[in-house]
C-alpha positions, 0 to 999 in steps of 0.5 A: 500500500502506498503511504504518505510519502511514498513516490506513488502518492505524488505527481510526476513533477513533484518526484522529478524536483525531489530527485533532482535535489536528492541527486544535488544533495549526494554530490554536496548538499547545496541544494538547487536555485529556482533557475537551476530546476527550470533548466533540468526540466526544460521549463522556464523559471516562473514555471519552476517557481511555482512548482517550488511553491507549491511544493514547498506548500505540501511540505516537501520543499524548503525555499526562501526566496533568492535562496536555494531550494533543499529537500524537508524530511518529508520530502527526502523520503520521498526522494529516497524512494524514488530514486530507489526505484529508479536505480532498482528499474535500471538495475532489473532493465540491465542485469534481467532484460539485456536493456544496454548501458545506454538504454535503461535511464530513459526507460526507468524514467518512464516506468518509475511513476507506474510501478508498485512498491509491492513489485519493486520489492519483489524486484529488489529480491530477486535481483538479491539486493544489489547494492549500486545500478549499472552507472554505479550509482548506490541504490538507496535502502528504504531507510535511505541508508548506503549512499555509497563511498564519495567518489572523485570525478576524473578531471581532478586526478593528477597525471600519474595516478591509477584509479577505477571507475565506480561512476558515470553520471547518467543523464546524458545518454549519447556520452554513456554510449561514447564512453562505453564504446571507449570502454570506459565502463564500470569498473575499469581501471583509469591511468592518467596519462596527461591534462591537455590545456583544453581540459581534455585527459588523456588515459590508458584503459584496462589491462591492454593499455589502450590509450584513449583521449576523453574530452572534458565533459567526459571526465566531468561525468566519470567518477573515480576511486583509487584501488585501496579505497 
């Protein structure tokens, strides 16, 4: 049954401000401006001020104005489980369906304001509760508990250093795809090889040293640990 702050209980809108904060929240707790919403949604601001206020007024937002929006108890729980439910679809479309890397976000997306909690617990079991989706991002517990070890992006290691790729960013699919097709995937190991003025890295992937070029959004999107981490 849904309860009070369960995804399935709040408009589509109001689930997708809330994960947008949720996701701001995990990178470094700043919360999001008005603006900031109306570009990720492709509205313009007076539209996304209005959400905010409306938002704000249900108790799922925090605002003041010219101030940045957070994220209220209420509404964290809220994101919690939709981002849970996300990440457990992503995972299901991956590892159970063959969905490819670069398939499942847009997927997810559509069906996360549909399913059940009684289905998504279901899928949660039989995928033995894993805990990251495919990007390596780290699937919530309903408690909101495993956010997953604070990772590095790629464009601020130095030369030299030797990492492994534990998360891409996966809101842009055509670069999910290049990077894949690099073999840039989950889990391989990175040597930084030189930072090009324009901000682009060269580096060597995996154990047969290919050397491979990454454009500076590239490495925005691509998040990093050492191996001793």
């Amino acid at each position: 049954m849904a309860t009070a702050t369960s995804p399935r209980t709040t408009s589509a809108v109001a689930q997708d401000y809330l994960k947008l904060l949720w996701a701001q929240e995990e990178v470094d707790g700043a919360g999001l401006s008005v603006n900031d919403l109306a570009r990720a949604t492709g509205v313009v601001a007076s539209t996304a001020s209005e959400n905010v206020t409306r938002l704000a007024a249900q108790g799922l937002l925090s605002h003041k104005p010219y101030q940045k929006v957070h994220l209220t108890d209420q509404g964290r729980a809220v994101a919690i489980g939709m981002i849970r439910r996300h990440r457990l679809l992503e995972t299901y479309l991956h590892d159970a369906l063959g969905f490819n890397w670069d398939e499942i976000h847009e997927e997810a997306e559509i069906l996360e304001h549909a399913v059940s909690d009684r289905l998504l617990d279901r899928l949660d079991e039989v995928l033995g509760h894993p805990a990251r989706d495919p990007h390596g991002d780290p699937i919530p517990a309903p408690d909101g508990g495993n956010r997953g070890p604070v990772a590095t992006p790629l464009v601020e290691v130095e030369e030299g250093a030797s990492v492994r790729v534990v998360r891409v960013s996966d809101r842009d699919t055509d670069l999910i795809r290049a990077l894949h097709e690099a073999g840039v995937r989950l889990d391989a190991d990175l040597e930084v090889l030189r930072h090009a003025s324009d901000g682009q890295m060269r580096v060597r992937v995996g154990p047969d040293g290919a050397e491979v070029l990454l454009p500076k959004q590239w490495c925005q999107a691509i998040h990093v640990l050492w191996p001793q981490e």
